[in-house]
C-alpha positions in Angstrom: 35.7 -73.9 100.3 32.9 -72.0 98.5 29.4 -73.6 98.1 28.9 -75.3 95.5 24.8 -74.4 95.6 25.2 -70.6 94.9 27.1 -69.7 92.3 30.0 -67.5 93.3 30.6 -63.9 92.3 33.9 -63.1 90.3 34.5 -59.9 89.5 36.3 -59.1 85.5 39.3 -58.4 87.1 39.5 -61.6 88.4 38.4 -63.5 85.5 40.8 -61.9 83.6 43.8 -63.1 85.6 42.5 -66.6 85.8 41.8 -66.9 82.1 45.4 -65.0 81.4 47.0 -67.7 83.9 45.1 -70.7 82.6 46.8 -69.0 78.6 50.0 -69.0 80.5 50.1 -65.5 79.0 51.2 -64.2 82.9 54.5 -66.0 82.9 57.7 -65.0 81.2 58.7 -68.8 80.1 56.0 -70.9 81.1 56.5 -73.9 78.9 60.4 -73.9 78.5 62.4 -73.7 75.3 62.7 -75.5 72.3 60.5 -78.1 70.3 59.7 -79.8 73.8 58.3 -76.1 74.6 56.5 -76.4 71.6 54.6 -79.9 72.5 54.7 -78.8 76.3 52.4 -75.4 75.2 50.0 -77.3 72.3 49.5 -80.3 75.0 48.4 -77.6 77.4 46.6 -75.1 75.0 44.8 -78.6 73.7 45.2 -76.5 70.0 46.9 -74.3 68.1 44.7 -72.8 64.9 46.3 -72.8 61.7 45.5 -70.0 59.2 46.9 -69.3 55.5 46.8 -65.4 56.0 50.8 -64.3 55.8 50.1 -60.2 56.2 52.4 -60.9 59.2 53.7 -64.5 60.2 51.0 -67.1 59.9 49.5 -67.3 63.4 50.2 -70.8 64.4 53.7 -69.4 65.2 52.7 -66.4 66.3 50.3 -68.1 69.2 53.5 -70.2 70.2 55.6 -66.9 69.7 53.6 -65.5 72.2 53.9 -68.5 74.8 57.9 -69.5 74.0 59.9 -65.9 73.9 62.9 -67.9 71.9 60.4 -69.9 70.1 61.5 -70.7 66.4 59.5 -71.9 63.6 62.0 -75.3 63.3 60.5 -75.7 66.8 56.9 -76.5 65.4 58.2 -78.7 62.1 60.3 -81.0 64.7 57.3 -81.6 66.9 55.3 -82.3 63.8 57.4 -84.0 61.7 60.4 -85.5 63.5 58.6 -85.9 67.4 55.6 -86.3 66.0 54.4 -85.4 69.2 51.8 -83.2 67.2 49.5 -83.4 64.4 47.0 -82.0 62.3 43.4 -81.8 62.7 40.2 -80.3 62.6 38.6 -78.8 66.3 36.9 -75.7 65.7 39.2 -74.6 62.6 42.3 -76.9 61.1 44.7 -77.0 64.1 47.8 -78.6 65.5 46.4 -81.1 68.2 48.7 -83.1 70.7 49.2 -86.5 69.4 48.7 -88.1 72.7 44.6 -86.9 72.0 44.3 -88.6 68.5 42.0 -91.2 70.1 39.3 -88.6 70.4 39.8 -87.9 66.9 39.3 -91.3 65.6 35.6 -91.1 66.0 35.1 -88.0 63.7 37.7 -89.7 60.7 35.7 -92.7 60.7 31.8 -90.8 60.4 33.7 -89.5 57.8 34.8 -93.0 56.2 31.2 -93.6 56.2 29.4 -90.8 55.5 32.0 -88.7 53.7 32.4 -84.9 53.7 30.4 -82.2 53.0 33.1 -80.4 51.5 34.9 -83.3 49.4 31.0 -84.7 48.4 32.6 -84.3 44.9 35.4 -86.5 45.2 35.0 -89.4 42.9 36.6 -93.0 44.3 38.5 -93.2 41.4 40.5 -90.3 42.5 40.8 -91.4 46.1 42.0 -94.6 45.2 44.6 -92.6 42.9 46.2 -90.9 45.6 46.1 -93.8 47.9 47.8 -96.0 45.4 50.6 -93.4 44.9 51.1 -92.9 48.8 51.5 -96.5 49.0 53.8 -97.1 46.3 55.9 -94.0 46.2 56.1 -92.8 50.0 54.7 -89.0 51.1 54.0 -86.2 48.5 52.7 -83.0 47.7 50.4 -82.0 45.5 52.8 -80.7 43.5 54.1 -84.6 43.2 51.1 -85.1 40.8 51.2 -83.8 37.8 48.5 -85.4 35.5 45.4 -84.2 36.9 43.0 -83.0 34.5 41.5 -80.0 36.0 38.1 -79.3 36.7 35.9 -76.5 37.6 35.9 -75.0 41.4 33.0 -75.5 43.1 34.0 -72.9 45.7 36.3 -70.1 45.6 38.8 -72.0 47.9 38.6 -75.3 46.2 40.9 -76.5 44.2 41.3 -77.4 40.2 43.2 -80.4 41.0 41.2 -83.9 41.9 44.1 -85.1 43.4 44.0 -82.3 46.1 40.7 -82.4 46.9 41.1 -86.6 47.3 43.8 -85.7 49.6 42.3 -83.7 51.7 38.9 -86.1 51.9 41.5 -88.9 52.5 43.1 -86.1 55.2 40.0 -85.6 57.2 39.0 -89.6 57.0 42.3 -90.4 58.6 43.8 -92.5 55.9 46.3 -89.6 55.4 47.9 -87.1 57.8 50.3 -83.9 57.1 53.5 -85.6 58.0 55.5 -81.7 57.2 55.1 -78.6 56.0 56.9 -75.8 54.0 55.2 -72.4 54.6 51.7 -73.7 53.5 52.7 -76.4 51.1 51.9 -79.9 52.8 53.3 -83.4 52.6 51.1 -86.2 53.2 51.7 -89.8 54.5 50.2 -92.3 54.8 48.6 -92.1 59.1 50.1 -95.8 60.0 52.8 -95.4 58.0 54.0 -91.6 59.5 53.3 -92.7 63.4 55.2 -96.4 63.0 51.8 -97.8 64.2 50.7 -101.5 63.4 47.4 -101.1 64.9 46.0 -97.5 65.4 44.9 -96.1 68.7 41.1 -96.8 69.7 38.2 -94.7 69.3 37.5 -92.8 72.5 34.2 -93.5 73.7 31.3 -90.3 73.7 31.5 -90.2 77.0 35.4 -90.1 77.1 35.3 -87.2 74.2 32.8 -85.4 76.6 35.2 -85.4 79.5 37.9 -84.6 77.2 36.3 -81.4 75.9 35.7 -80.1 78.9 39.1 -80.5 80.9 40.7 -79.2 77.4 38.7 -76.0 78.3 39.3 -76.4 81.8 42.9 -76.0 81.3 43.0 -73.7 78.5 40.4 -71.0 80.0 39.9 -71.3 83.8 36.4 -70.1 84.0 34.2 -72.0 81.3 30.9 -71.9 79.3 28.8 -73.8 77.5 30.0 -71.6 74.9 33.4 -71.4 75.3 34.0 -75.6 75.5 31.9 -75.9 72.6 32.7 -73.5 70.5 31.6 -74.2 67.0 30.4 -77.2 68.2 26.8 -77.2 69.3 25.6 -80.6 68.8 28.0 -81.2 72.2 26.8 -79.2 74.7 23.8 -81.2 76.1 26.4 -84.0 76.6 29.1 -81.6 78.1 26.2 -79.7 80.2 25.0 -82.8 81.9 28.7 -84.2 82.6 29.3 -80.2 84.4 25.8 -80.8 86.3 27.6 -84.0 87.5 30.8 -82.6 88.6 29.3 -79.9 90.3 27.4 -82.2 92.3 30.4 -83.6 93.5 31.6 -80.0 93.8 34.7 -80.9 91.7 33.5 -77.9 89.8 31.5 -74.5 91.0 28.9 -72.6 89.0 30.2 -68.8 89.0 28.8 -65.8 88.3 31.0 -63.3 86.5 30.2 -59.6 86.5 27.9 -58.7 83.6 27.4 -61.9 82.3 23.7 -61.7 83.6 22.5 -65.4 82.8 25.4 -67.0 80.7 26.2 -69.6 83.3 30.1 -69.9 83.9 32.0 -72.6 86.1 35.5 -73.5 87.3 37.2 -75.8 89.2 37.8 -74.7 93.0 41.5 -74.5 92.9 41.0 -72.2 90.3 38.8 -69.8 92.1 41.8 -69.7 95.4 44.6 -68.7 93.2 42.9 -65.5 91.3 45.2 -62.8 91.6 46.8 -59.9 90.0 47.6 -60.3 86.4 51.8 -59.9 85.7 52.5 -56.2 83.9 53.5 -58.0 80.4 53.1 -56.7 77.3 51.7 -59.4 73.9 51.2 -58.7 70.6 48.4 -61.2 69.9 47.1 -63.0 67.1 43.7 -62.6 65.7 43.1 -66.1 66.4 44.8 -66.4 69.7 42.8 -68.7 72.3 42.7 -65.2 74.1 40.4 -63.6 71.0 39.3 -66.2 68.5 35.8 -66.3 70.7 34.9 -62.7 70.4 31.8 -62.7 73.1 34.0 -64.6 75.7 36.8 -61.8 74.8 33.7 -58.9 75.2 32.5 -59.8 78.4 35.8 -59.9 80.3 37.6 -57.5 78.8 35.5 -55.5 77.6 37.1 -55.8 74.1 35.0 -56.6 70.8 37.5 -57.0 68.4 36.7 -56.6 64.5 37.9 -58.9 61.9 38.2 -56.9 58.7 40.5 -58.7 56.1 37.6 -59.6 54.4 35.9 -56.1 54.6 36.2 -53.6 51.9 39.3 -51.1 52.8 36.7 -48.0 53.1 34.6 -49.6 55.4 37.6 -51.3 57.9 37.8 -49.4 61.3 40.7 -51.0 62.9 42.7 -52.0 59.9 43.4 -55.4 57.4 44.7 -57.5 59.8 44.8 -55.4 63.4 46.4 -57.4 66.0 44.9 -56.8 69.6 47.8 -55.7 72.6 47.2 -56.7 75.8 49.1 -55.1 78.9 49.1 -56.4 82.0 45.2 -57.2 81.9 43.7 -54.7 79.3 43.6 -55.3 75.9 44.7 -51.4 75.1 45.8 -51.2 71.6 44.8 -52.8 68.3 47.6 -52.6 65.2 47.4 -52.9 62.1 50.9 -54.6 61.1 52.5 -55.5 57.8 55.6 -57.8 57.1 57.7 -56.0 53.9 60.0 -59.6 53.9 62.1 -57.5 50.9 63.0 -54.9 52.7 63.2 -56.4 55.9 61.0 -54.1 58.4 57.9 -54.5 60.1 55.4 -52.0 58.8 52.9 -50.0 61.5 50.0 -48.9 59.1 48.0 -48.1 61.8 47.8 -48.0 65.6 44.5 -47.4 67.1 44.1 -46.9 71.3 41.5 -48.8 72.8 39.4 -48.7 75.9 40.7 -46.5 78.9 44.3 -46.4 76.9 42.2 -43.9 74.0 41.7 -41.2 77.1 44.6 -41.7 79.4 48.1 -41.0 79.7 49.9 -43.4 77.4 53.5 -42.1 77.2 54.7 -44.6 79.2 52.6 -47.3 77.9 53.7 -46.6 74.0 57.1 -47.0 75.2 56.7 -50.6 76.0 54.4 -51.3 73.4 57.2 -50.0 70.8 59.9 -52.5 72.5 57.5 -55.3 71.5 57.2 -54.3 68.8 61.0 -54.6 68.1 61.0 -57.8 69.3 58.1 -58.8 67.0 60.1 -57.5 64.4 62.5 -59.8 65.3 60.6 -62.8 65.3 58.8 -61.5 61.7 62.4 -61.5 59.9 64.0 -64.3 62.1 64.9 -67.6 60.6 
């Protein structure tokens, strides 16, 4: 067993196959098939970002894609809406959470009760207590439900007009309301009791128990682990997660590791995690954008070597890798990055451009286009499917 006083050299190579293991992203089938594949990855992943961008599919289904070969988007709307095994929430972006963690949720919703939302500072009760009063008369509903809003002025260009949304969405992220379905991005809300069949809802977990929580989330999800990387986006946490590692270490339930050119970003993992490092599995994954594997773009830098550029918000003349380029990973090198396109009329997947990266931009690659083009095909697939 290593020490726990030193920390313990791991090479990128290896950090690469533990994080690709701990992603499941090593494994043809890891979590099964069908909607219980769908709880059984979000349970492990501990999230699954949401995004509005439709370029390509939106990438909540393309992050379970990714994970579930014969995954189907009827998959995610029975865990959500008919399991209820899932639901919505905010971690580091909106996200599909397990439900099983809504306790350490509870805490948030109800700062939020008192305190409100920085982003909703402009609801007015008035309209809160509208949408309330309609949820509880007349049973879920969209916004498209209400029609007599008198609309006002944004106060941001992703605000809406209508009140009645923007009371939704406070009520939403105070946990009076949850997203009981959705339709490609148009959401139903419920009242929370009401949706789960609760009489009394969960408790609040404790600081200490949200701690703990946030880092075996990461423990899981990533393998080797930051202060960074279990916090991400979340600052204000990391003095409480720090002193809860410092405690586990000292009970060497966790070992401080040094991965190659992080110099002095400090890194840990638990032992068993250390012993089954190996080779990472010669699989091929079209990933999201905002897969767990890139969405934290120095974690993604400093073991693979990969910095990968957001540009859909970056004027076309200026974009290097493309609108919406969508990093490929083989085996354990991130080698490609394409820029895809849905055309849903015609029915085709669209290459607009394909840029090498890395080793793949000076090497052979006949071999390796090959098997990128095959999944490609079967991203096509999954593009049109359903």
């Amino acid at each position: 067993m290593p020490s726990a006083d030193k920390p313990i050299a791991l090479s990128k190579a290896a950090a690469r196959a533990i994080w690709l293991g701990a992603q499941r992203l090593d494994s043809e089938a890891p979590f099964g098939e069908g909607p219980q594949a769908t709880q059984a990855a979000i349970e492990h992943l501990g999230y699954v970002q949401i995004d509005t961008i439709h370029v390509i599919e939106r990438c909540h289904h393309h992050i379970l894609w990714n994970r579930i070969p014969d995954y189907r988007r009827s998959d995610l709307h029975h865990a959500q809406s008919v399991d209820k095994s899932v639901f919505e929430y905010w971690t580091h972006a909106l996200s599909y959470v397990p439900a099983k963690d809504f306790r350490f949720f509870v805490p948030a919703m109800k700062l939020h009760r008192r305190e409100g939302h920085k982003w909703f500072s402009e609801v007015k009760p008035a309209d809160l207590r509208k949408v309330m009063r309609l949820l509880k008369k007349d049973g879920a509903l969209t916004i498209r439900d209400i029609e007599d809003d008198v609309l006002v002025e944004k106060v941001h260009a992703w605000a809406s007009r209508k009140p009645s949304k923007r009371a939704l969405q406070l009520a939403f992220y105070e946990g009076r309301v949850t997203i009981s379905e959705r339709n490609g991005m148009l959401k139903t809300y419920e009242l929370m009791d009401r949706h789960f069949g609760w009489n009394k809802s969960p408790k609040a977990a404790s600081t200490l128990e949200i701690t703990a929580y946030l880092l075996d989330r990461s423990l899981r999800a990533q393998g080797v682990v930051s202060l960074d990387s279990i916090c991400h986006l979340d600052a204000p946490s990391k003095k409480a997660v720090r002193r809860l590692i410092e405690a586990r270490v000292r009970r060497k339930e966790l070992i401080p590791v040094a991965i190659e050119g992080a110099g002095k970003r400090e890194h840990w993992a638990r032992p068993e995690a250390l012993e089954i490092a190996g080779e990472a599995a010669e699989r091929v994954h079209i990933l999201s954008p905002f897969d767990p594997l890139i969405i934290q773009r120095k974690r993604t830098h400093l073991i693979f070597g990969y910095e990968h550029l957001f540009e859909a918000y970056v004027p076309k003349e200026k974009r290097r890798l493309g609108y919406f380029a969508l990093p490929v990973l083989a085996g354990d090198e991130i080698v490609a990055a394409l820029d895809l396109k849905t055309d849903r009329q015609n029915r085709k997947l669209l290459l607009q451009k394909w840029n090498w990266i890395g080793a793949a931009a000076k090497g052979p690659r006949k071999e390796l286009k090959r098997r990128i083009e095959a999944e490609m095909h079967r991203f096509e697939r999954f593009q049109l499917g359903e």
